[in-house]
N, C-alpha and C positions, 0 to 999 in steps of 0.2 A: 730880583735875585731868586724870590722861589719859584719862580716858572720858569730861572733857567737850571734850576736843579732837575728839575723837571727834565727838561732836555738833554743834562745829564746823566739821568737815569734813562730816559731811551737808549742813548748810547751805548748803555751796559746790556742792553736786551732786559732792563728790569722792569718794563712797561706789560707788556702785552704777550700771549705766545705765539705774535706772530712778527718775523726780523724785521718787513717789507714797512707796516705800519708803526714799528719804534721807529724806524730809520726818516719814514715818510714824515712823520708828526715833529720827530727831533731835528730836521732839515729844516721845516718851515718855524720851526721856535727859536733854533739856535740864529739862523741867517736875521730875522730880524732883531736881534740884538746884536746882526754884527759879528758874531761869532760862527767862523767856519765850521761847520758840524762833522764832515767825516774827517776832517783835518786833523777837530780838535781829536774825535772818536780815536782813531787811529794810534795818534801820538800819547794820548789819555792810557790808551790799553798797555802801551808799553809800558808807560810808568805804573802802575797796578801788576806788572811780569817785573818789571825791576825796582822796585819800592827801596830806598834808603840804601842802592848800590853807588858807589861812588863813579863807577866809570860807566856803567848802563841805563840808570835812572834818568828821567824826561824833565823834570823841573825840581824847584829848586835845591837844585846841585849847589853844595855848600861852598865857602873861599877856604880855600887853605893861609896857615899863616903865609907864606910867602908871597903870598899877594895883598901887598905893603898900600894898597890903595883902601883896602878894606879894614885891613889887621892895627896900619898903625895910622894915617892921612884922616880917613873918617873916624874912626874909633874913637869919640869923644863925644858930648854932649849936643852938641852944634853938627857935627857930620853925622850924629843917629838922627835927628829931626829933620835933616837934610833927604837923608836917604828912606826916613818912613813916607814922607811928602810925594817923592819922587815913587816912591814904589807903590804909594797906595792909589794917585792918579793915571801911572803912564804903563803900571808893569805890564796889565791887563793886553792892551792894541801890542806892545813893543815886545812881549812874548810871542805871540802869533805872528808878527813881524819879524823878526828878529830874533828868536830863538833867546830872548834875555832871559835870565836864571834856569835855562836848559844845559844841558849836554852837550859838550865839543863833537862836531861835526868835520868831515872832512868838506870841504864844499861850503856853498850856501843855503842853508835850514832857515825856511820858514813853511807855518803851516799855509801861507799863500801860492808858494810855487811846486807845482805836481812834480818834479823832477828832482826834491830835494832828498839831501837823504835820511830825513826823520822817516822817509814813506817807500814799500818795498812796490814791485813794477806793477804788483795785483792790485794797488789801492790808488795808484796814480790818474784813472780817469775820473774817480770819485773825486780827486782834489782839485779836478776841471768845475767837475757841478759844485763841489762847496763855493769856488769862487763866482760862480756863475751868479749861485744865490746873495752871496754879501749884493756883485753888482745889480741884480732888482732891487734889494734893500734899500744900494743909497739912491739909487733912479728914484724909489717909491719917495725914499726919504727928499730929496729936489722938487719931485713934483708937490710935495707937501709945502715945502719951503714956499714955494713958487706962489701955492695959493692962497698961503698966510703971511706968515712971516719967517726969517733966520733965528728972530728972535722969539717967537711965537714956537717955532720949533726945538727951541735948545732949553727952552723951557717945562715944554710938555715930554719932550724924549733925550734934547742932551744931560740936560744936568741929573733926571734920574738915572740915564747907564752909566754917568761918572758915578753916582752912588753906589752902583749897581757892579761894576769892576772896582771901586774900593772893597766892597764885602769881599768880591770874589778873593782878593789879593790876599785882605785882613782873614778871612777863616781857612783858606788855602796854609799860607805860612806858619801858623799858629797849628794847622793839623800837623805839621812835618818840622816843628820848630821847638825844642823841649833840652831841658841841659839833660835830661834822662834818657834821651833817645841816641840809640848809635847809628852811625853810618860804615860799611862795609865795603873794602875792596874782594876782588876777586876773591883773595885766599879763604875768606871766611864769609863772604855771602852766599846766602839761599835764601827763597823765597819767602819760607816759613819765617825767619828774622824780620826780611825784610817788613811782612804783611803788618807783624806785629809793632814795628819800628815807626807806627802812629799815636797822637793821643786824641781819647775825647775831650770833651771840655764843655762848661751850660752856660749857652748863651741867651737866658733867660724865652724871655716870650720869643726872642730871635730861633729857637730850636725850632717851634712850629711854623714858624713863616718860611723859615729856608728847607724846612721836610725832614728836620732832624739830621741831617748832613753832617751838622756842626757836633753832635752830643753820640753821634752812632758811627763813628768813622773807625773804627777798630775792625768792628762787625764786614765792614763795605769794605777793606779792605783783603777779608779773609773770602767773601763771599758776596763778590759786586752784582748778581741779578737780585739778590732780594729787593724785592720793591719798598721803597723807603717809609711806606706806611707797617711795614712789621720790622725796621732794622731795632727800634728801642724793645722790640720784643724778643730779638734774635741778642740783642747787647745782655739783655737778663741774664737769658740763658746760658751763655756764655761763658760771663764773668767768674763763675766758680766753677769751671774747667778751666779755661786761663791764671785762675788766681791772680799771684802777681808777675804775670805776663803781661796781662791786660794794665795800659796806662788811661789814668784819669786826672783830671786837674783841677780844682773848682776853684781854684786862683778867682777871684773879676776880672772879669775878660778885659777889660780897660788896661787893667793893672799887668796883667798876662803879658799882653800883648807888646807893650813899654819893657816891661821884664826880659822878655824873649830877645827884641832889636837892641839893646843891650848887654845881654848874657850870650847870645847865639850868633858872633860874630863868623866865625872861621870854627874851621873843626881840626883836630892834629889826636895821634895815637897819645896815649898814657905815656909819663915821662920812664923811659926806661924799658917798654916796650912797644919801642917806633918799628918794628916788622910784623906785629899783632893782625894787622889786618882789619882792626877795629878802630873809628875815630871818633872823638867826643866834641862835642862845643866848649868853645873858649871866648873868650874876651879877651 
């Protein structure tokens, strides 16, 4: 997981100053894990331009009460353990596939097919070569199989990238998942809300392993090239110009997290001001 934060700071152009060598390095890191690099780059950048919009934001777009599958079917003890299960093994592939806890799309949105419409006509042959690289990955990955074992291989690389897209999943949603945090239609989003419409949060020894991603996501989102070894220095600085703009959590992350798939079902405006343009979390 920290070497693909890695790769996700190439993406931002926060590696190096030169485009050709982020893109070149975050191609060859992100493909072997599997993950489409200009795909994800791409679609990544929009959600960082629409942060906590309800109709423009790239992932996860929250349920509204009216989607009685979420609000009232799961909403219980048995359908939250159901649905952390499910989301913290499958979200990962079934997002890049399937566009799950993205944006309605007219069409078919994944970040595998060049022609969808997460992606504008100038970045469509890039989503040829992203696919290009998954297919060496898994060839690489067969010929390894081939000279070892299935099981020899799921051992050494599958069951760590299950690990490895649970993180993503587990510190993804927990950035974008807060009873504090609002979400924004049209009338009242801008940017500025949106960037701040994140929280930190210390996941102990895990800060340094994953590049401070987890504990400096306010900063990243106001100002995605910094490179991730000055964002706890750029979050100092910060914090008292933001005041209380700036969200932080020191909840345990354990506890957070349970809190969160619990408290942060569906989102709906304030009772009495349902045309605000602003929506909260609910259960």
């Amino acid at each position: 997981m920290g070497i693909w934060s890695i790769g996700h700071d190439l993406g931002h152009h926060a590696f190096s100053e030169y485009q050709w060598l982020d893109d070149a390095i975050g191609f060859v890191v992100h493909s072997s894990f599997l993950t489409p690099y200009f795909s994800f780059k791409y679609s990544h950048r929009s959600h960082h331009a629409h942060t906590n919009s309800m109709e423009y934001d790239e992932v996860w777009i929250p349920k509204r009460k009216a989607d009685t599958m979420y609000s009232e079917v799961l909403n219980n003890p048995l359908g939250n353990l159901f649905m952390t299960v499910v989301r913290l093994l499958l979200s990962f592939p079934m997002y890049f596939t399937f566009n799950i806890h993205g944006r309605p799309y007219n069409g078919f949105a994944s970040h595998f097919y060049p022609h969808s419409p997460i992606f504008n006509d100038s970045e469509r042959k890039q989503i040829w070569l992203s696919d290009a690289g998954m297919l060496v990955a898994f060839y690489a990955l067969y010929k390894i199989a081939a000279a070892t074992s299935a099981t020899w291989l799921f051992c050494i690389y599958g069951a760590p990238l299950l690990v490895m897209n649970a993180h993503f999943i587990f510190f993804t949603f927990l950035h974008h998942s807060h009873p504090s945090l609002a979400h924004y239609d049209s009338r009242e989003w801008d940017w500025i809300r949106g960037a701040l419409s994140t929280v930190d949060r210390d996941y102990g020894i895990f800060n340094t392993i994953f590049h401070d991603v987890t504990c400096a996501h306010v900063v990243h989102h106001l100002i995605s090239t910094i490179p991730h070894y000055h964002t706890v220095e750029a979050t100092k600085a910060i914090k008292p110009i933001l005041g209380d703009y700036y969200k932080y959590d020191d909840t345990p992350i354990l506890k957070a997290f349970w809190r969160e798939t619990k408290e942060c079902i569906f989102v709906e405006p304030d009772e009495g001001a349902e045309n605000s343009g602003i929506y909260w979390f609910r259960r």
